[in-house]
Gaussian input, Z-matrix of N, CA and C with variables (Angstrom, degrees):
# hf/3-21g

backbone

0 1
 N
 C     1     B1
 C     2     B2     1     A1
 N     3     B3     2     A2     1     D1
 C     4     B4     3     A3     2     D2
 C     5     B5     4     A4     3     D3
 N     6     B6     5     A5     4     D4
 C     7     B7     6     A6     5     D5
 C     8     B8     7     A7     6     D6
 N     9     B9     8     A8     7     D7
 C    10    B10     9     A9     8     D8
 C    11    B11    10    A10     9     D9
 N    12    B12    11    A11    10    D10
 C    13    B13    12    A12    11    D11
 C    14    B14    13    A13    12    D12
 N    15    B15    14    A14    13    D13
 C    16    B16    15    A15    14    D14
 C    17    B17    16    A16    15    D15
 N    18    B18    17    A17    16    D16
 C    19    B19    18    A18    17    D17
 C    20    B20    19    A19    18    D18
 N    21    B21    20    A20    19    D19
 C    22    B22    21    A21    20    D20
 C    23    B23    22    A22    21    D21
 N    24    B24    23    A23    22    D22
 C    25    B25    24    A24    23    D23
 C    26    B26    25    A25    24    D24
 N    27    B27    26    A26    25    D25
 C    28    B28    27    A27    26    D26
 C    29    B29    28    A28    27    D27
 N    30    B30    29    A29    28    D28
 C    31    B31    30    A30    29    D29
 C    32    B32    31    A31    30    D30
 N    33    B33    32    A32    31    D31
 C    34    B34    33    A33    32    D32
 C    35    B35    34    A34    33    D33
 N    36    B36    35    A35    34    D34
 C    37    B37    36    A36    35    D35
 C    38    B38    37    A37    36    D36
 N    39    B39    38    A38    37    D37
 C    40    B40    39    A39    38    D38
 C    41    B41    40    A40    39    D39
 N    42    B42    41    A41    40    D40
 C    43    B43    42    A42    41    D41
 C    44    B44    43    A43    42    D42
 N    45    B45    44    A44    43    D43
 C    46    B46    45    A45    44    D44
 C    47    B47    46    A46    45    D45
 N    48    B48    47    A47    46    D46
 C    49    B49    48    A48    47    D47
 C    50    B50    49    A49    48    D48
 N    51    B51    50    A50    49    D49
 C    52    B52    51    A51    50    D50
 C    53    B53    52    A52    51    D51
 N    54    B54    53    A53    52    D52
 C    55    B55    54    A54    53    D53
 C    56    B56    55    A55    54    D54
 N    57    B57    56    A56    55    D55
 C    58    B58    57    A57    56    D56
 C    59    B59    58    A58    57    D57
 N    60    B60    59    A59    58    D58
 C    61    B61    60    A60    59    D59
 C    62    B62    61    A61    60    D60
 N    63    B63    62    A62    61    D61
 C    64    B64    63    A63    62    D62
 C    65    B65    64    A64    63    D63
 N    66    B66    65    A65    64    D64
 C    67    B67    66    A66    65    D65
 C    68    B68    67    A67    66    D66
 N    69    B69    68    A68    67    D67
 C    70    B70    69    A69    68    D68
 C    71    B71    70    A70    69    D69
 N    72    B72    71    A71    70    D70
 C    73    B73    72    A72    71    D71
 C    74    B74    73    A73    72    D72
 N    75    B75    74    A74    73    D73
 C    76    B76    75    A75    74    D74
 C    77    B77    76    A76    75    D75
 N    78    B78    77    A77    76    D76
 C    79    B79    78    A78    77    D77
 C    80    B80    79    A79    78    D78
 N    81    B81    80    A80    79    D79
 C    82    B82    81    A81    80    D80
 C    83    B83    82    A82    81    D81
 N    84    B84    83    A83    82    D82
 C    85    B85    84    A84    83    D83
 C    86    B86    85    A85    84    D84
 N    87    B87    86    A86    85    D85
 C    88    B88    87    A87    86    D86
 C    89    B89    88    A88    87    D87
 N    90    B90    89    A89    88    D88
 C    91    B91    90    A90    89    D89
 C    92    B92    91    A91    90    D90
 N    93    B93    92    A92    91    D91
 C    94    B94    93    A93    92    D92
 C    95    B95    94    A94    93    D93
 N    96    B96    95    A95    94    D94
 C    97    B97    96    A96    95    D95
 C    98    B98    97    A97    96    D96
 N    99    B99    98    A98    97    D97
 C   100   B100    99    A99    98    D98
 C   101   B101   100   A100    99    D99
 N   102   B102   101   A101   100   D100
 C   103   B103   102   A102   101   D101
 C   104   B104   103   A103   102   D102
 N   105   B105   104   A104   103   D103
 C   106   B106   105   A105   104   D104
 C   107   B107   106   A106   105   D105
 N   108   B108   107   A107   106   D106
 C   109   B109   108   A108   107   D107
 C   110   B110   109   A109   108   D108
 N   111   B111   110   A110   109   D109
 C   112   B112   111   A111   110   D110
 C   113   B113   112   A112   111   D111
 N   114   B114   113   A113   112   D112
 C   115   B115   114   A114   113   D113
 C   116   B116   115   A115   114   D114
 N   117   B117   116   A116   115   D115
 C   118   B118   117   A117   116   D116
 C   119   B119   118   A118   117   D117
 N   120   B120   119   A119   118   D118
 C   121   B121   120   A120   119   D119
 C   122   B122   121   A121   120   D120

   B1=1.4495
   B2=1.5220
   B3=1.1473
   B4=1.0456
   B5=1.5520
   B6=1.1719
   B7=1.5986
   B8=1.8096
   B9=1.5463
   B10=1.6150
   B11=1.0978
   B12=1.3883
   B13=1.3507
   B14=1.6297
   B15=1.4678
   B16=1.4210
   B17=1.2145
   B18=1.5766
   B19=1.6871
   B20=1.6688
   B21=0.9393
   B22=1.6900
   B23=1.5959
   B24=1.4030
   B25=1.3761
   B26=1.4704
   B27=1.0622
   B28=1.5875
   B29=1.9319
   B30=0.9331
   B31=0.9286
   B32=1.5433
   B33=1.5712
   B34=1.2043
   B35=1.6121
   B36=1.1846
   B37=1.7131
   B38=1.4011
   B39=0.9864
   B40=1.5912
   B41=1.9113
   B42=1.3316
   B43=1.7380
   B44=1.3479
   B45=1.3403
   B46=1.1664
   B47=1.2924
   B48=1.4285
   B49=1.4139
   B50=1.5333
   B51=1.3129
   B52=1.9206
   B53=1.7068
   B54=1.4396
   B55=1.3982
   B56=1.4781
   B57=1.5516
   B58=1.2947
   B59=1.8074
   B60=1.3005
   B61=1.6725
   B62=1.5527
   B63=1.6319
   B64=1.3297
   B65=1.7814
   B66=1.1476
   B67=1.8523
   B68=1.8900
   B69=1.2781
   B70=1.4322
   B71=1.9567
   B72=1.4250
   B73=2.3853
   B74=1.1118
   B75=1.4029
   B76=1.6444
   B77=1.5748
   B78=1.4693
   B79=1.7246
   B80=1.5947
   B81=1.8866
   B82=1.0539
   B83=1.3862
   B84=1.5836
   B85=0.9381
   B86=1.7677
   B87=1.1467
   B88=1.7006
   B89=1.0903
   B90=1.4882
   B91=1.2836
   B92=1.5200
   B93=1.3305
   B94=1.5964
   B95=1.9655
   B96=0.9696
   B97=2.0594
   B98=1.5401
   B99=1.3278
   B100=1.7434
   B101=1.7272
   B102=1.8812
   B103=1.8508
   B104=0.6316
   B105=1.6834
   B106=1.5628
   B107=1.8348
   B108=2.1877
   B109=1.3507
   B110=1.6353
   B111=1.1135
   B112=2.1062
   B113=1.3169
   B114=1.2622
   B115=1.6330
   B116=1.8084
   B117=1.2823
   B118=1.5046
   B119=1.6285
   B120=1.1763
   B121=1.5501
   B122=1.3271
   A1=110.57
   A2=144.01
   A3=156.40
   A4=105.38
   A5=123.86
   A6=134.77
   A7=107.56
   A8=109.18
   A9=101.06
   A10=108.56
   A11=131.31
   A12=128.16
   A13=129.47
   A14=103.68
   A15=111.26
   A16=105.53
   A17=98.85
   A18=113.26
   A19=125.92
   A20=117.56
   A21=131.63
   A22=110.40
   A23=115.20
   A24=100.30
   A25=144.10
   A26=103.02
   A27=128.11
   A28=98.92
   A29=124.06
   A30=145.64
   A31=119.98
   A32=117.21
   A33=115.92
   A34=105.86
   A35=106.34
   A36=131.48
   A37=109.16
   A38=117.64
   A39=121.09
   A40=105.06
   A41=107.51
   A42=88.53
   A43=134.83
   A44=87.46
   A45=104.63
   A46=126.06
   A47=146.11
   A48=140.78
   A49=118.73
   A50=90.66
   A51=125.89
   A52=76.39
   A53=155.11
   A54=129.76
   A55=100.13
   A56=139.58
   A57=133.79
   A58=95.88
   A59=114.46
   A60=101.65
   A61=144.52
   A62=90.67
   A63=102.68
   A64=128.27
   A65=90.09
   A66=84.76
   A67=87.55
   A68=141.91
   A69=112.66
   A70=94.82
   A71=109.30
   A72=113.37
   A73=103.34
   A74=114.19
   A75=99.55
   A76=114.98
   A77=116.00
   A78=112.76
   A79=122.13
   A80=101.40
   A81=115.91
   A82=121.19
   A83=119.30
   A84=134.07
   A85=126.42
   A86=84.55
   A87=105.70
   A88=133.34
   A89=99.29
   A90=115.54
   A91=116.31
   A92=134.24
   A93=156.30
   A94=85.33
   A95=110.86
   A96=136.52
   A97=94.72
   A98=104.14
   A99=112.57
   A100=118.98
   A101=84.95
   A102=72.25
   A103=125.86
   A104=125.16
   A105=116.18
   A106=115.43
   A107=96.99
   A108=79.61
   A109=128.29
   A110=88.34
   A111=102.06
   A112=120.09
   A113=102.98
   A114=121.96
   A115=101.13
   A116=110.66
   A117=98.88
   A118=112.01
   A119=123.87
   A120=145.08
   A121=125.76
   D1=-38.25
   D2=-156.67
   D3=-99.60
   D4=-12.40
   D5=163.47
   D6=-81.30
   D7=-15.81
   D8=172.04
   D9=-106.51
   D10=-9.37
   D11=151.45
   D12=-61.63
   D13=-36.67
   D14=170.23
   D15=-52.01
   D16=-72.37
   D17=-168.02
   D18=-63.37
   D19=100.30
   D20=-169.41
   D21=-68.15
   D22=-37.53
   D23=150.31
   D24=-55.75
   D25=-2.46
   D26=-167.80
   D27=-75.20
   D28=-44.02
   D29=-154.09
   D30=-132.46
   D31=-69.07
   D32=-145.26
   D33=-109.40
   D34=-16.66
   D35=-178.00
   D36=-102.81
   D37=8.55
   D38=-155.37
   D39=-95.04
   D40=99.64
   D41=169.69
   D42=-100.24
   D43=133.34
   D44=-174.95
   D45=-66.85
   D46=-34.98
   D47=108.51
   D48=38.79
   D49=-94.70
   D50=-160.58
   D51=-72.52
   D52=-44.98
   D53=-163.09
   D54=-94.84
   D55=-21.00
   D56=179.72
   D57=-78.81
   D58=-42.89
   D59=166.86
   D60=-23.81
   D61=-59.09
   D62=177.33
   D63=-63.63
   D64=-20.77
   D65=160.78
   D66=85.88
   D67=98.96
   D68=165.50
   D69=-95.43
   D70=-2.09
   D71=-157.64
   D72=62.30
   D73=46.91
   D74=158.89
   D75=-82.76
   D76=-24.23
   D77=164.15
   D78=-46.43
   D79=-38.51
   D80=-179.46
   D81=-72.39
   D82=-40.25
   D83=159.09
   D84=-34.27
   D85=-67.93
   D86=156.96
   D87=-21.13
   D88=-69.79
   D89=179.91
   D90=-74.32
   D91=-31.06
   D92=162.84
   D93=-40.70
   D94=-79.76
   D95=-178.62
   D96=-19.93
   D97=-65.05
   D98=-178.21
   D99=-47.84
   D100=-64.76
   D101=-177.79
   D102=-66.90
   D103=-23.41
   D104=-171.61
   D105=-69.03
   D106=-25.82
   D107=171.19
   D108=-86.88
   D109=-8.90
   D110=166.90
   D111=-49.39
   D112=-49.45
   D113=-178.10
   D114=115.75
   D115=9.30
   D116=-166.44
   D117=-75.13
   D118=-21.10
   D119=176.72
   D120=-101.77

């Protein structure tokens, strides 16, 4: 805990931008999560 207090990027420097950019498909992911629990897949 005290290593994200040091670190100011951790938190306060952190953009948000440049990490919504990269794409990790977690919408996609998501959405995969649903149907399978729907039964649609």
């Amino acid at each position: 805990m005290a290593g994200l207090l040091v670190d100011r990027t951790a938190y306060e420097e952190y953009d948000y931008d440049a990490a919504g950019a990269r794409g990790y498909g977690v919408v996609r992911l998501n959405q995969l999560v649903v149907e399978h629990l729907l039964g649609a897949r």
